[in-house]
C-alpha positions in Angstrom: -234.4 87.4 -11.8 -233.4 89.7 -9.1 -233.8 88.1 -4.9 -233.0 90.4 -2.0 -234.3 89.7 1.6 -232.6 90.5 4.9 -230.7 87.3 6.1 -231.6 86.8 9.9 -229.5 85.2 12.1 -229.3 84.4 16.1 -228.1 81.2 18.3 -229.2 80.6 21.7 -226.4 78.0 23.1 -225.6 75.2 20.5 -228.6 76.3 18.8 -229.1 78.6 15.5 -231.7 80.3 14.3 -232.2 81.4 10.4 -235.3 83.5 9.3 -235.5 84.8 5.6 -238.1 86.7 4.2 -236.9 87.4 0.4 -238.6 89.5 -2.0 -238.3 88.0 -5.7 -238.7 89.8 -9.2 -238.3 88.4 -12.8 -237.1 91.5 -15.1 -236.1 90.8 -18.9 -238.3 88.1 -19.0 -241.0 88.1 -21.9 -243.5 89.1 -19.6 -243.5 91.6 -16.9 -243.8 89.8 -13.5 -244.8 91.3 -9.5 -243.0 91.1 -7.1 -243.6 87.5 -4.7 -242.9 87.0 -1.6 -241.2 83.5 -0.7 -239.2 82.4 3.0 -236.8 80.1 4.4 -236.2 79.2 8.0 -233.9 77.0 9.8 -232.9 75.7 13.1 -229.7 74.4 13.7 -228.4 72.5 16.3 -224.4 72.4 16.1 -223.0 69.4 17.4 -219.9 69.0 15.5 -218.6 70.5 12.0 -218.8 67.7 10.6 -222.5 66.7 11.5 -225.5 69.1 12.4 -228.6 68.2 12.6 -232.1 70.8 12.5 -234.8 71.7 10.7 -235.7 73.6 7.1 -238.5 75.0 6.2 -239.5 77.1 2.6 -242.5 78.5 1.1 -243.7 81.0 -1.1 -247.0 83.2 -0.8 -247.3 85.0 -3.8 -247.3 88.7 -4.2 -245.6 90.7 -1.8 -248.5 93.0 -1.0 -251.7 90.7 -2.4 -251.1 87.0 -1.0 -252.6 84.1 -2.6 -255.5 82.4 -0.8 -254.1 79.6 1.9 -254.6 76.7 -0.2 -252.8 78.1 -3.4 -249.7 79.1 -1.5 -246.6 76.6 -1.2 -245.6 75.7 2.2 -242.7 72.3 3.2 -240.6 71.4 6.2 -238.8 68.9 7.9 -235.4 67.3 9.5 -232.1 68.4 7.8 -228.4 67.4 8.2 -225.6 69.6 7.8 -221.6 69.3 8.2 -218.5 70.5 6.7 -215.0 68.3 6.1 -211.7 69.0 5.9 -210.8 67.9 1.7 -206.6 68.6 2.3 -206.5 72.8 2.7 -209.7 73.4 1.3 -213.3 72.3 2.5 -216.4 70.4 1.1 -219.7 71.8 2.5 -223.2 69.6 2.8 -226.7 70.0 3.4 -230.1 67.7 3.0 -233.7 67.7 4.1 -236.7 65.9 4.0 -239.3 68.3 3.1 -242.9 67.2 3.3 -245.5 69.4 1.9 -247.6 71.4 4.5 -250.6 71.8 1.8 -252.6 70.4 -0.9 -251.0 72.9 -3.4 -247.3 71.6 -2.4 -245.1 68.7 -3.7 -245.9 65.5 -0.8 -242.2 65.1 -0.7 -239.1 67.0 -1.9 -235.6 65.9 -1.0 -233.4 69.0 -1.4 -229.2 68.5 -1.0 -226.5 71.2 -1.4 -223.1 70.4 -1.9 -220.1 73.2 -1.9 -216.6 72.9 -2.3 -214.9 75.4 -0.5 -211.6 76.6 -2.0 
C-alpha cells in the first residue's frame, strides 16, 4: 500500500491545527485497486507536554475523483488526549480518542490509542 497526502499544520495561540487529505493505493495486491481518498483532522490545545487535550476526526470517501454516495462513506470524531513524558533520556509518546461514528455506514464507537517510545 502506498499513502502520500500533504501534512497541514498551523497554531493560533495555545491552539493547533492538523488537516490531512491523503491519497491511498494498494499495488501488489491480487487485485488492482483505485486510488481512495481518506482524511484526518485535529485540534490541539497545548496545555502542558504531558497532557493535551483536542479533538480527532477521520474518514474516508472513496475514490479520489468518483466519491461514494453520502451514506456509504465513513465519517468519526470526538475528544482526544495527548501528552509526552520524560522515561530517563528518552521519551514515551500517547495519544487516545473517543471517536463516535458520524453515519450509518460507520462503526458507533471506536476507541483509537497510540503509544511511542521515543529513543
Amino acid at each position: 500500500m502506498i499513502e502520500i497526502g500533504p501534512l497541514i499544520q498551523t497554531e493560533v495561540g495555545k491552539v493547533q491545527f492538523n488537516f490531512n487529505p491523503l491519497f491511498e493505493r494498494h499495488v501488489r495486491a491480487e487485485e488492482d485497486g483505485e486510488t481512495e481518498l481518506s482524511y484526518q483532522w485535529q485540534v490541539k490545545f497545548r496545555h502542558a507536554q504531558a497532557f493535551e487535550f483536542g479533538l480527532q476526526g477521520f474518514g474516508e470517501v472513496g475514490e479520489w475523483n468518483d466519491w461514494e454516495e453520502s451514506e456509504d462513506q465513513e465519517h468519526m470524531a470526538g475528544p482526544a488526549v495527548f501528552g509526552k513524558l520524560p522515561v530517563g533520556e528518552h521519551a514515551l509518546k500517547y495519544d487516545a480518542a473517543l471517536l463516535f461514528g458520524l453515519n450509518d455506514h460507520t462503526a458507533d464507537n471506536t476507541l483509537r490509542v497510540r503509544l511511542e517510545y521515543e529513543f
